[in-house]
C-alpha positions as CSV (number, residue, x, y, z in Angstrom):
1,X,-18.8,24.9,-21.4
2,X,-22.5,24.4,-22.0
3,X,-23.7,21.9,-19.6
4,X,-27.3,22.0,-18.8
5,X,-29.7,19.6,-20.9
6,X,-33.3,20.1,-21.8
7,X,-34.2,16.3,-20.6
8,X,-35.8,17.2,-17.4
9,X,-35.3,14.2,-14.8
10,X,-38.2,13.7,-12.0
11,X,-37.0,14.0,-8.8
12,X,-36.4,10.8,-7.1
13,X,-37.1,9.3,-3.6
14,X,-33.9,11.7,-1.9
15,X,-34.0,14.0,-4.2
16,X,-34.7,16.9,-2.7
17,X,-35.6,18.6,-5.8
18,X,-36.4,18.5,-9.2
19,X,-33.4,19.4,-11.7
20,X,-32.7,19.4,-15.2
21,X,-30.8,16.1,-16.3
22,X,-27.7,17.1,-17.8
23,X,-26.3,14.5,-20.1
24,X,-23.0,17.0,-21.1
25,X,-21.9,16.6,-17.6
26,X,-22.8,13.2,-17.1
27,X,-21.2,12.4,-20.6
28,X,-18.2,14.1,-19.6
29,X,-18.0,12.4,-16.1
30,X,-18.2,9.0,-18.6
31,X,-15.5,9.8,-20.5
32,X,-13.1,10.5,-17.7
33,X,-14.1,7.6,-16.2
34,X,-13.5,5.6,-18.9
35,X,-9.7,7.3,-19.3
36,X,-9.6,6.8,-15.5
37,X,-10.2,3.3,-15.6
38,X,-8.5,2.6,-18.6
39,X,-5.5,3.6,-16.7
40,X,-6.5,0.9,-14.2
41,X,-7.0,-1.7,-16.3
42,X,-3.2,-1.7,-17.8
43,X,-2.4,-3.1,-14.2
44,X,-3.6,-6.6,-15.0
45,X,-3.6,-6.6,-18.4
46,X,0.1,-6.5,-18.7
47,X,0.4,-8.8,-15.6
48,X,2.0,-11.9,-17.7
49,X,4.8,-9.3,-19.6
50,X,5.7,-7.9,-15.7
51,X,6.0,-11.8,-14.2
52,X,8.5,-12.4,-17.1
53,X,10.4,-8.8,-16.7
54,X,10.8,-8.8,-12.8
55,X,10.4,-12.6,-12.4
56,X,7.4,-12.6,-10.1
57,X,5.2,-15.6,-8.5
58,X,1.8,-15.5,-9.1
59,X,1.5,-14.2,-5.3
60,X,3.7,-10.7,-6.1
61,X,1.2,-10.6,-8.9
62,X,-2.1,-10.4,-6.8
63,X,0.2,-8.4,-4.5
64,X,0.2,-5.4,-7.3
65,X,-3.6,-6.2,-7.0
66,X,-3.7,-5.8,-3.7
67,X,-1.7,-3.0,-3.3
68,X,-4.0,-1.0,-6.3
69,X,-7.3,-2.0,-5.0
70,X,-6.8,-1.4,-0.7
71,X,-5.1,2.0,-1.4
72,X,-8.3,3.5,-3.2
73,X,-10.6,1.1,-1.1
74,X,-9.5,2.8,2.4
75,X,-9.1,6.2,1.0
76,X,-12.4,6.1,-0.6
77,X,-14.7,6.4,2.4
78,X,-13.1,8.7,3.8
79,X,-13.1,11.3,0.8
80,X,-16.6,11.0,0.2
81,X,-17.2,11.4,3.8
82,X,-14.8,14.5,4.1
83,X,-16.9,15.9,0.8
84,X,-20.4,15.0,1.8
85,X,-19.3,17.9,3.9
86,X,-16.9,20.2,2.0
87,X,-17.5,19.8,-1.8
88,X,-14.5,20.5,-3.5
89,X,-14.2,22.4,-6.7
90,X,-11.2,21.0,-8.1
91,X,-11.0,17.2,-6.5
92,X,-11.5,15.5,-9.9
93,X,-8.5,16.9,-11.6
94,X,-6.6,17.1,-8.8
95,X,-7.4,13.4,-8.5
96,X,-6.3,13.1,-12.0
97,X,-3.1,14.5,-11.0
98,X,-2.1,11.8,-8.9
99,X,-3.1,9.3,-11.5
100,X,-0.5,10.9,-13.9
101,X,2.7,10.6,-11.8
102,X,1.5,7.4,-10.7
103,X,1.5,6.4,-14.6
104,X,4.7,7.8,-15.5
105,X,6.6,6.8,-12.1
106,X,5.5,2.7,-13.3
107,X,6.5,2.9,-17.0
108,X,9.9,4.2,-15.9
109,X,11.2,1.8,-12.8
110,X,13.1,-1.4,-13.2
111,X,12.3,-1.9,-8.6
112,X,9.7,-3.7,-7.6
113,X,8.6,-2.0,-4.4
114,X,9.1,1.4,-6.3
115,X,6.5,-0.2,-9.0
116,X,4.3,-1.2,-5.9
117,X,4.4,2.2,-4.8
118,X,3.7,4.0,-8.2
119,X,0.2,1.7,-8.1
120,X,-0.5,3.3,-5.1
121,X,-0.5,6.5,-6.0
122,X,-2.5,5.3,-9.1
123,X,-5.0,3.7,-6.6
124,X,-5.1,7.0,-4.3
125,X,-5.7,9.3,-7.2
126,X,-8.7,6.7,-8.2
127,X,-9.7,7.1,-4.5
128,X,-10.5,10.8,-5.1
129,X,-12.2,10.5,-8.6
130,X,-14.9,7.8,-7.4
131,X,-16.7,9.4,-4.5
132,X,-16.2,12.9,-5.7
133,X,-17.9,11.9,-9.4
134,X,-20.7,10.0,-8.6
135,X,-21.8,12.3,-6.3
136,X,-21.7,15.1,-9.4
137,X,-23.3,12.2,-11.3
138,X,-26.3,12.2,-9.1
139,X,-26.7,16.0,-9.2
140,X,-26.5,15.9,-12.8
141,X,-29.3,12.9,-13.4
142,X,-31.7,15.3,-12.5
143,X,-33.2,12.9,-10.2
144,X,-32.8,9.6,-12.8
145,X,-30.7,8.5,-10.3
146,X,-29.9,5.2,-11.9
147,X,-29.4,6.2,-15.2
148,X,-27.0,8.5,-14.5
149,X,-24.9,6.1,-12.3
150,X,-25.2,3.8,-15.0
151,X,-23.7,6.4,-17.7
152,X,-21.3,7.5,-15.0
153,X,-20.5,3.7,-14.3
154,X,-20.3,2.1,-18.1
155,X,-17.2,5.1,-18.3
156,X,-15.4,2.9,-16.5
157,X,-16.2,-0.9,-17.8
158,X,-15.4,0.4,-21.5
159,X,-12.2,1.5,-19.9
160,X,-11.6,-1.6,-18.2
161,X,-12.4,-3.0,-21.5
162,X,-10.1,-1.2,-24.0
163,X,-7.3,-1.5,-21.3
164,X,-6.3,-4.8,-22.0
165,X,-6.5,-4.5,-26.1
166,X,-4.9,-1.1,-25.9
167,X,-1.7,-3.1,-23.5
168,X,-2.0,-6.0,-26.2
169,X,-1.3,-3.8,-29.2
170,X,0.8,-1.1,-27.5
171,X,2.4,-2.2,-24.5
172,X,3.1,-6.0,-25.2
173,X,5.0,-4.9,-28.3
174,X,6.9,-2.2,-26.9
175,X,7.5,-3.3,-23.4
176,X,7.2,-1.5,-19.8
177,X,8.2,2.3,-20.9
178,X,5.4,2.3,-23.4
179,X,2.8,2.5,-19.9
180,X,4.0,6.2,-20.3
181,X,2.0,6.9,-23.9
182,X,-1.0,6.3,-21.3
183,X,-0.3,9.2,-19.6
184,X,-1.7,11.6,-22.8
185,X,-5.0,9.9,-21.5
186,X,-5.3,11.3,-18.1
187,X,-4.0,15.0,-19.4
188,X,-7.0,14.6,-21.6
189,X,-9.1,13.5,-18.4
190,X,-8.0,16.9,-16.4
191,X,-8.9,19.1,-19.4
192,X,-12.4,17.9,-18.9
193,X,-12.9,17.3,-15.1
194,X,-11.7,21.2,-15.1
195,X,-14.7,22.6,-16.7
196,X,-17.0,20.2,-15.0
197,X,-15.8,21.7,-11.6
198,X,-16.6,25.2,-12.7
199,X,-20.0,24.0,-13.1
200,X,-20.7,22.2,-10.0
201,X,-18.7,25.1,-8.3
202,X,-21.7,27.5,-8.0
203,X,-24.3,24.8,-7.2
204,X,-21.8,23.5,-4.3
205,X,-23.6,25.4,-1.3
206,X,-27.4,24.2,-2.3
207,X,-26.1,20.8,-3.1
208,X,-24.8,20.7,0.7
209,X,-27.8,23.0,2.1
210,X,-30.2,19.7,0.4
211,X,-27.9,16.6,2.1
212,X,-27.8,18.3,5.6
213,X,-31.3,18.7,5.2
214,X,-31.7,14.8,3.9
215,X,-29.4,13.5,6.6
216,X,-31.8,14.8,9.0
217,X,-34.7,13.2,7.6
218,X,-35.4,9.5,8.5
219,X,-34.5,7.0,6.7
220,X,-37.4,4.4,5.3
221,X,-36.3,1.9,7.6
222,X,-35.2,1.4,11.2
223,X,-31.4,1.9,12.0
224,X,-31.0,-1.9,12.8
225,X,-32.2,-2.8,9.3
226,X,-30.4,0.3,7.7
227,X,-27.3,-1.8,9.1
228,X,-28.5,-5.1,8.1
229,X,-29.3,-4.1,4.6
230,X,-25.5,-2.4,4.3
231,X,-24.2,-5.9,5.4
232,X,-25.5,-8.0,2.9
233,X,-25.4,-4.9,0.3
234,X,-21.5,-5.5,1.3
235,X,-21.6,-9.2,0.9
236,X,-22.9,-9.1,-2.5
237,X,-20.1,-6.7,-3.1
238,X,-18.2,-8.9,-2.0
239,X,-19.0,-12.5,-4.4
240,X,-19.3,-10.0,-7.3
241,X,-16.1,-8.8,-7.0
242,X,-14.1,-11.1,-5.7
243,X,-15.3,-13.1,-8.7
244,X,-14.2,-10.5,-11.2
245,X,-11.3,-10.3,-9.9
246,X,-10.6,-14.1,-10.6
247,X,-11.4,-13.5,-14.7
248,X,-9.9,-10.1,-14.3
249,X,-6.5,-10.7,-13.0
250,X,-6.1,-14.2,-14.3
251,X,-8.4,-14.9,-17.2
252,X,-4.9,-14.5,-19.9
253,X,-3.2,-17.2,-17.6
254,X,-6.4,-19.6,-17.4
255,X,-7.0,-19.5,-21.1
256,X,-3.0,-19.6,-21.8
257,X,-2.8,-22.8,-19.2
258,X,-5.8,-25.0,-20.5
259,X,-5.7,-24.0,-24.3
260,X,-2.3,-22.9,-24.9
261,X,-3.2,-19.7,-26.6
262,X,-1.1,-17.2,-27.2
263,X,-1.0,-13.9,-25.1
264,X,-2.6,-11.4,-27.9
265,X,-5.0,-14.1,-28.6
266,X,-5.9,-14.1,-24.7
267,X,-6.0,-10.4,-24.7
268,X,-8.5,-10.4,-26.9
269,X,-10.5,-12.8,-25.3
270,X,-10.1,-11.1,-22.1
271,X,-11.2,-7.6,-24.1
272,X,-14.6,-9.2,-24.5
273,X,-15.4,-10.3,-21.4
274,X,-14.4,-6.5,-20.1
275,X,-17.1,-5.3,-23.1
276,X,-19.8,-7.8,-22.2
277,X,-19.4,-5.6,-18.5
278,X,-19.8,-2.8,-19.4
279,X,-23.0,-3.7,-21.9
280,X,-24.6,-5.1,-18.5
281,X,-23.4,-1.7,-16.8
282,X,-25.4,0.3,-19.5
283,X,-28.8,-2.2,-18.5
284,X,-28.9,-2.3,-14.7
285,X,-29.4,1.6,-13.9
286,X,-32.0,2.1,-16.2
287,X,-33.8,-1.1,-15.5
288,X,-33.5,-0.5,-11.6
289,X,-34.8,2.8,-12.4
290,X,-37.9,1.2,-13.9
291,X,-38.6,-1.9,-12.3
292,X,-36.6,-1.9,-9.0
293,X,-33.3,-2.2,-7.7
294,X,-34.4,-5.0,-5.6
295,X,-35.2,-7.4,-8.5
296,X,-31.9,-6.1,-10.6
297,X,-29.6,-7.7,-7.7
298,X,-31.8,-10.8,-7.4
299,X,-31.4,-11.3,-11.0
300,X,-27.5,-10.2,-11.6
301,X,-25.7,-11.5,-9.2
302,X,-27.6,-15.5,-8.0
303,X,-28.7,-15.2,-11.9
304,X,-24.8,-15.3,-13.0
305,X,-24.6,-18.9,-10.8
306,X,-25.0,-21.1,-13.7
307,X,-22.8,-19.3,-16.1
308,X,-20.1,-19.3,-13.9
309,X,-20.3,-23.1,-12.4
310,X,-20.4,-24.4,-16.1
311,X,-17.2,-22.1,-17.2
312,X,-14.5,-24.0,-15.8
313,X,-15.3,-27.3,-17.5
314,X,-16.6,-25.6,-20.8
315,X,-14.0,-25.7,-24.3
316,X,-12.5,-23.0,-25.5
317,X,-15.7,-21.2,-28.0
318,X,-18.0,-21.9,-24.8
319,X,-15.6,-20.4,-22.1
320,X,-15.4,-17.2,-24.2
321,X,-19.3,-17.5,-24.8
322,X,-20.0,-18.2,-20.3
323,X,-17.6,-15.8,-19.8
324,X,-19.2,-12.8,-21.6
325,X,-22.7,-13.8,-20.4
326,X,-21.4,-14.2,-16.6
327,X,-20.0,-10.4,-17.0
328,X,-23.2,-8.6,-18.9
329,X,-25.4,-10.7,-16.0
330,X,-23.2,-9.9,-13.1
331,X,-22.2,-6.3,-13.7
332,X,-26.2,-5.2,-13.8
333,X,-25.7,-4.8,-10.3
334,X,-23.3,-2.3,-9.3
335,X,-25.6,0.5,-10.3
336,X,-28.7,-0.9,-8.8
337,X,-27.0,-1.5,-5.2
338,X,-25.0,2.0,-5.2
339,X,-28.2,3.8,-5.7
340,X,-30.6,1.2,-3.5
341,X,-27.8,2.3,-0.6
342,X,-28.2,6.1,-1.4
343,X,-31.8,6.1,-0.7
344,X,-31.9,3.6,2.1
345,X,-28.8,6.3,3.9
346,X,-30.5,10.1,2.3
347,X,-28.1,12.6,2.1
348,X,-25.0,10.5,2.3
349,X,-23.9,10.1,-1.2
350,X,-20.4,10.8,-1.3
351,X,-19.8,8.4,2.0
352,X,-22.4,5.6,0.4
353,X,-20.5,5.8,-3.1
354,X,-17.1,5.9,-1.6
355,X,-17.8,3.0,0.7
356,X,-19.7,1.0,-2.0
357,X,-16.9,1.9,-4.6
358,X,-14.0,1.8,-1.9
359,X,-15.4,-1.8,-0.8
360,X,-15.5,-3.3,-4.5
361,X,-12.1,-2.2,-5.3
362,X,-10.6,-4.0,-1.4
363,X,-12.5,-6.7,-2.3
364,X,-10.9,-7.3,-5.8
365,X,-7.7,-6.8,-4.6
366,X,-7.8,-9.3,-1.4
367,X,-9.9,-11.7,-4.5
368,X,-6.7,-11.2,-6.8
369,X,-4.3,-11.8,-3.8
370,X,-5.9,-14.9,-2.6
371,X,-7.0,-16.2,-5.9
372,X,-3.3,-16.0,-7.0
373,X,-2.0,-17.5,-4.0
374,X,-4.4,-20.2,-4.1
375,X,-3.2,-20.7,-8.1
376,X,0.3,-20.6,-6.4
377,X,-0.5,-23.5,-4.1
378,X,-2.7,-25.8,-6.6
379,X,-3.4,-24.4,-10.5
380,X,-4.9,-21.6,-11.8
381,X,-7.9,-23.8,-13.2
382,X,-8.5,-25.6,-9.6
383,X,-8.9,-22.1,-8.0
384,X,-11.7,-21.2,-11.2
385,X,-13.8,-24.2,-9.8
386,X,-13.9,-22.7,-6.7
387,X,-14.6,-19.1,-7.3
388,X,-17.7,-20.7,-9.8
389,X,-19.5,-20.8,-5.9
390,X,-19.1,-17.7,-5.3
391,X,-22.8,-15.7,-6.9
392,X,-24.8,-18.0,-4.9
393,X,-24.2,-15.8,-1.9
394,X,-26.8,-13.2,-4.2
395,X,-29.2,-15.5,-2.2
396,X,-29.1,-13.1,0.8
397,X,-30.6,-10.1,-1.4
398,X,-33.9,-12.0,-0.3
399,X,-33.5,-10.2,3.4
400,X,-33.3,-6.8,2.0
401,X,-36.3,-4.4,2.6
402,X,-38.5,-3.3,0.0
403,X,-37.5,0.2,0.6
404,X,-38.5,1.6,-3.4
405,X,-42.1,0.1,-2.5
406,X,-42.4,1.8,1.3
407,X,-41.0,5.4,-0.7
408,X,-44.0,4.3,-3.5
């Protein structure tokens, strides 16, 4: 496998070096993120057929949420921690691995806690992908270190995309056992990750020679702010996803409840809010790259506010309309907040992206859990009203440091 590019990249603030950009790798890191999270998104886009087939509430729903989302949320951390440290060769596929029997273990049980159990293991072996790739991700952008988390990232919102037209023309059809046809795409995922950990395999030891060397160095602010700046970094997280996780997980029963549309109809709907996302994943890295991470957060995540206050009181053409244009505003940000924490902690880019990526996951799964129980209690529509609130809290990006202008 041929992986080097002749784009060179400019080394960026942390970089440690300049090296070639290699778009094979970071293409290929794409693509398996995109089979990895088309995987994921199944989960909620089949949510309505599993409340009918194992007659849940809308709680046991967001518990399947909850359950996916804090098992690769906790795990996450600590693998990119663990690998900060020891790169592993083989972690992607072997990763993969636990997606696969994961898959197959859900398309075949009729139990409910056996079911809860298979998304575990589907939310362990996404633990292991995210840390482990974005770190090779950063490696490969040569130093373009938002673009390639960008390319890395988009992967995975087309995946989140085609998940739930994918579950609306093959599994709604066909039923549970049809989950199992997914399981060709995360064979095809560990044919690729194998080659891509051949060649990060002899660039392992200077890679970890250049983040022992950057975890030494200071960082370009004082430890207090370093913490601060994580906090609201984390809070931001936080509205974003928790947010997402209320169109998500229960966009198909919103726009079944208020406009009595039927579930492919809703699927599709729900397919083009997941594109809008990963349109706005393509802009933010780049942009961030050119004109600060700072002002991509201020403008994607307080910038979504009015989108998402008018939504629950729009008709049905302007709810699909708010909807897309609250997910290409709002998902700008990721990107710019993964990388904005990579240089503001040097040398910590496993632990930063698991935490960041381990935090968005717990937070969409405790959103999904609370957003369903609070459907439970009052109506799926009430509790879109009140998650509408919930991008004002980008107002704290105002207290972070301008690090990108003190590295300048």
């Amino acid at each position: 496998m041929t992986v080097e590019s002749r784009s060179v990249g400019t080394g960026g603030a942390g970089s440690g070096a300049v090296v070639a950009t290699s778009f094979v790798v970071l293409t290929a890191l794409s693509f398996s993120h995109l089979l990895n999270d088309l995987v994921s998104s199944l989960l909620p886009a089949i949510y309505p057929m599993l409340k009918e087939s194992f007659a849940l509430n809308f709680s046991e729903v967001g518990l399947i949420t909850l359950v996916y989302q804090l098992t690769a949320s906790l795990l996450q951390p600590v693998v990119g921690l663990y690998t900060d440290r020891r790169p592993q060769t083989y972690a992607l596929p072997l990763g993969m691995t636990c997606t696969l029997a994961g898959l197959v273990i859900f398309a075949m049980t009729r139990d409910f806690a056996v079911l809860l159990a298979a998304t575990a293991l589907i939310g362990v072996g996404s633990a292991v992908f995210h840390p482990e790739s974005s770190r090779v991700a950063r490696y490969a952008g040569g130093g373009r270190h938002g673009l390639a988390q960008s390319l890395f990232q988009v992967g995975g919102n087309f995946g989140q995309a085609l998940g739930p037209l994918l579950a609306a023309f093959i599994v709604l059809p066909r039923g549970q056992g049809s989950v199992a046809w997914f399981s060709i795409a995360t064979l095809l995922a560990i044919v690729i990750l194998l080659p891509v950990g051949r060649w990060y395999a002899p660039r392992r030891a200077a890679r970890a020679a250049q983040a022992a060397s950057l975890r030494a160095a200071r960082s370009p602010v004082s430890r207090r702010r370093v913490a601060g700046a994580v906090a609201i970094l984390l809070a931001l997280i936080f509205s974003k996803y928790f947010y997402l996780a209320s169109l998500t997980s229960y966009f198909t029963f919103y726009l079944i409840d208020r406009f009595g549309l039927s579930m492919h109809s809703a699927e599709l709907h729900l397919f083009l809010f997941m594109a809008a996302v990963a349109a706005g994943t393509i802009v933010g890295g780049p942009v961030g790259d050119r004109f600060g991470r700072k002002n991509v957060i201020w403008i994607s995540i307080l910038g979504a506010l009015p989108f998402s206050l008018a939504l629950p009181y729009a008709d049905l053409l302007w709810t699909s309309v708010l909807s897309m244009i609250v997910g290409l505003v709002i998902s700008s940000a990721f990107s710019a907040i993964v990388v904005y924490a990579q240089e503001l902690m040097p040398g910590r880019v496993g632990m930063v992206s698991g935490l960041f990526f381990g935090f968005a996951f717990g937070m969409g799964g405790i959103g999904a859990a609370a957003v369903g129980a609070l459907a439970d209690l009052t109506s799926v529509q009430f509790a879109y009203r009140v998650c509408a609130f919930l991008p004002a809290i980008g107002l704290l990006t105002g207290f972070l440091p301008n690090i990108e202008r003190r590295r300048g």
